[in-house]
C-alpha positions as CSV (number, residue, x, y, z in Angstrom):
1,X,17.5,-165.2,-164.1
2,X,19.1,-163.5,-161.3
3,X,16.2,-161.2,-159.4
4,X,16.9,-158.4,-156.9
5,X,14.2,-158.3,-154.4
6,X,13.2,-162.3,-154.4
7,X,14.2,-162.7,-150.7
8,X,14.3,-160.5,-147.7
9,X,17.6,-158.4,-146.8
10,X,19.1,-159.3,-143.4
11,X,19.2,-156.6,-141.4
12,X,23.1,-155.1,-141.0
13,X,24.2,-157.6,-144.1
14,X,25.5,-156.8,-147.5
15,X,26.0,-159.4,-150.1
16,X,28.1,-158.5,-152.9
17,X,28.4,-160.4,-156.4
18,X,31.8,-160.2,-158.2
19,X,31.5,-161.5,-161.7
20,X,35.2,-162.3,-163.4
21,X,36.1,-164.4,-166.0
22,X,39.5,-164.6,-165.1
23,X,39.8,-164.4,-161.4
24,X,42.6,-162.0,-161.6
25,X,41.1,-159.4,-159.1
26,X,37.9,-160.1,-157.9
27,X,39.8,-162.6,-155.0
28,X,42.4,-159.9,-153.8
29,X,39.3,-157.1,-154.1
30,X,36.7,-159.5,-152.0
31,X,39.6,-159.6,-149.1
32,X,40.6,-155.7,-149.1
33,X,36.6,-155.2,-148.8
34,X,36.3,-157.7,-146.0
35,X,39.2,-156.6,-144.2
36,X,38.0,-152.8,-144.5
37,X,34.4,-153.2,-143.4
38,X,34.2,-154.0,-139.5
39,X,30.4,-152.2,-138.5
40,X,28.5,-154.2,-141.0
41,X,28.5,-158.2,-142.2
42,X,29.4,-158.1,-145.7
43,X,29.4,-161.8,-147.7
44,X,31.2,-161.6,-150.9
45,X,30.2,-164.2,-153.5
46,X,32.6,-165.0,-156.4
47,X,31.2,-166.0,-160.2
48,X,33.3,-166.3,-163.3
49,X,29.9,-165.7,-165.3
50,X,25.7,-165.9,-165.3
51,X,23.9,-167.3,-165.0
52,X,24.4,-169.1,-161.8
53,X,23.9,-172.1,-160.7
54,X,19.9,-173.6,-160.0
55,X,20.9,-176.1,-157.5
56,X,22.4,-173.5,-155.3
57,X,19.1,-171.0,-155.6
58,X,17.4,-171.6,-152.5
59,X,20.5,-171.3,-150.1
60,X,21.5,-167.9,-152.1
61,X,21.3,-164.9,-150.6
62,X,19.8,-161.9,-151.5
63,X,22.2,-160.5,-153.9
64,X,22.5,-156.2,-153.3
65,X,25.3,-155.9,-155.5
66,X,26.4,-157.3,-158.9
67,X,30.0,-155.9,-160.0
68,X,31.0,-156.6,-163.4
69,X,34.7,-156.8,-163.8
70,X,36.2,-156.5,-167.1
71,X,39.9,-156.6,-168.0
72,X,40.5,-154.7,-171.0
73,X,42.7,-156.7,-172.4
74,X,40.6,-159.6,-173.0
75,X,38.4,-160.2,-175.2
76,X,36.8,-162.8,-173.4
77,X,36.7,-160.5,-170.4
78,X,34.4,-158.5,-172.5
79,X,32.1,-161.2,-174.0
80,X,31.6,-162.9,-170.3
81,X,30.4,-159.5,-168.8
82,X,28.2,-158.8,-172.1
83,X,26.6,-162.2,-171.8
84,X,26.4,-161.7,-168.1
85,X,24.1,-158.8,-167.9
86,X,21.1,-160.8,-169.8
87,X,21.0,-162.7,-167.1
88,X,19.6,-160.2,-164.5
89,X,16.4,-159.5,-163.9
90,X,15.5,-155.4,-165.1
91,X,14.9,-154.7,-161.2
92,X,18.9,-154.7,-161.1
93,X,19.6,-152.0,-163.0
94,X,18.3,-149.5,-160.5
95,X,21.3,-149.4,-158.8
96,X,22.4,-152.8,-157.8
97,X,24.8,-153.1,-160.7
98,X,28.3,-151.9,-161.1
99,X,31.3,-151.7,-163.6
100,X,34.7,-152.1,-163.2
101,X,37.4,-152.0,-165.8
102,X,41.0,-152.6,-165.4
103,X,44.2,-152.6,-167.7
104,X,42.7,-149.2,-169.1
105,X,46.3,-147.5,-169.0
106,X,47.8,-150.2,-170.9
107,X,49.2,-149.2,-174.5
108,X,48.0,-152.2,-176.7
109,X,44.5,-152.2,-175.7
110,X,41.9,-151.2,-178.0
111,X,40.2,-148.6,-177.9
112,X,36.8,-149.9,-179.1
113,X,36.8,-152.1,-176.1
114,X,36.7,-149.5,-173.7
115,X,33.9,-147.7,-175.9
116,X,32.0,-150.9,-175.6
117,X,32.3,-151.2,-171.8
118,X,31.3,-147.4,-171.6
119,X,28.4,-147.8,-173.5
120,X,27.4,-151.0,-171.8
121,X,27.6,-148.7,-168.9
122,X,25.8,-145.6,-169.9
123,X,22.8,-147.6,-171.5
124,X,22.0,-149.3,-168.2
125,X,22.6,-146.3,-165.7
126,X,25.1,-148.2,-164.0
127,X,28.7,-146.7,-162.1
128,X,32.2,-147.1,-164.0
129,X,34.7,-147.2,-161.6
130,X,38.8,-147.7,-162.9
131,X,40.9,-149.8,-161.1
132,X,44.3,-150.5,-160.8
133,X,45.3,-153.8,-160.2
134,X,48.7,-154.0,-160.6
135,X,49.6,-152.6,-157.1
136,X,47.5,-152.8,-153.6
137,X,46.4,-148.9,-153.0
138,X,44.4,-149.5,-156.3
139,X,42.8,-152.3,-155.2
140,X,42.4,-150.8,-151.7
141,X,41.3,-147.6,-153.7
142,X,38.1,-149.5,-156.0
143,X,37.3,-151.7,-153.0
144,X,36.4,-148.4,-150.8
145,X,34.8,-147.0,-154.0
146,X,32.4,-150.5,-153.9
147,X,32.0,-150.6,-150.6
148,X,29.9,-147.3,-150.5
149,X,28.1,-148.3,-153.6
150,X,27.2,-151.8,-151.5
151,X,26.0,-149.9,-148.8
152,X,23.6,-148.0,-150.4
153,X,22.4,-150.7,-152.7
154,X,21.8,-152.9,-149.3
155,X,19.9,-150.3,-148.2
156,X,22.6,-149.4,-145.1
157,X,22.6,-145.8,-145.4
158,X,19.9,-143.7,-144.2
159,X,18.4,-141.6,-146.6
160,X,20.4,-142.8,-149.5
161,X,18.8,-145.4,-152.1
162,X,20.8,-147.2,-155.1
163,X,18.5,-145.6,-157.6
164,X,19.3,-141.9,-156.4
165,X,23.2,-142.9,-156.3
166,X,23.2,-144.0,-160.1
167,X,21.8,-141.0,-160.6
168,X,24.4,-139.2,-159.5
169,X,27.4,-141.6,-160.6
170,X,26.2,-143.3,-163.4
171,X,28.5,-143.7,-166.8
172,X,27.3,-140.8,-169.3
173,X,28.9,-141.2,-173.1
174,X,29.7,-137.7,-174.2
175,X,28.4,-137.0,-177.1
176,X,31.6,-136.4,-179.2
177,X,32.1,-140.7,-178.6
178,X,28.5,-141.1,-180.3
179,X,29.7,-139.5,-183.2
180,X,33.5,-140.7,-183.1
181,X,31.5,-144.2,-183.3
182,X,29.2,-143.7,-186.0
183,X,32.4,-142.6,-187.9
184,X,33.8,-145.8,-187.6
């Protein structure tokens, strides 16, 4: 299990987890966020799922950041990110996880996957953020969007804490979606 607070955070360093099952953005969105971010030493760590590896434990670092990606349009997009999150220790849901969807705007996706991801969302506390991937100011656009959240989590910001951020940008399921479920 993947636990927030097991080693110390180095001091002006962020270190951000992309979880992807299918590679498609988390590459191209780990470059924009290195390119973009010059005052502080971000390390951006690349995972097609959770649990990761044992072996490679002890020369991890502290993880501030764990950014679910899911594509929409895949199914197994879904089940990675689902299996994913019972891989992280409680202490990461107060706001050192994040969501991010993509192919949203695409006609033959199902709706009940994006209710999923929502409620996967809500349930936890954690940020939903949209992305665009099919042209570079959306990428450009979520990889500012994460790089404030990764600040916060790693603690960069004065007066700002992850916990206090989720509770100002977390995912909330409006009521009409409960019930628009429980009719189906």
């Amino acid at each position: 299990m993947l636990k927030p607070f097991r080693k110390v955070p180095v001091l002006n360093t962020a270190n951000l987890l992309l979880v992807e099952n299918e590679e498609q953005l988390q590459s191209r969105l780990g470059e924009i966020i290195l390119q973009i971010e010059k005052d502080v030493k971000i390390n951006v760590r690349l995972a097609r799922k959770l649990p990761l590896p044992m072996d490679t434990q002890d020369s991890r670092p502290r993880i501030d950041l764990v950014v679910f990606i899911v594509n929409l349009m895949s199914e197994r997009s879904l089940q990675c990110a689902e299996k994913s999150i019972k891989c992280l220790d409680p202490g990461f849901f107060l706001g050192k996880v994040c969501f991010v969807v993509t192919g949203a705007r695409c006609l033959s996706v199902s709706t009940n996957h994006l209710l999923t991801v929502r409620k996967m969302a809500a349930s936890l506390h954690c940020p939903l953020l949209f992305a665009e991937d099919q042209t570079s100011e959306g990428v450009s656009t979520v990889a500012v969007r994460l790089l404030g959240i990764l600040k916060v989590a790693a603690g960069l910001v004065p007066l700002a804490t992850g916990l206090s951020l989720n509770s100002l940008a977390h995912c909330v399921l409006p009521s009409d979606l409960d019930e628009l479920d429980s009719l189906t």
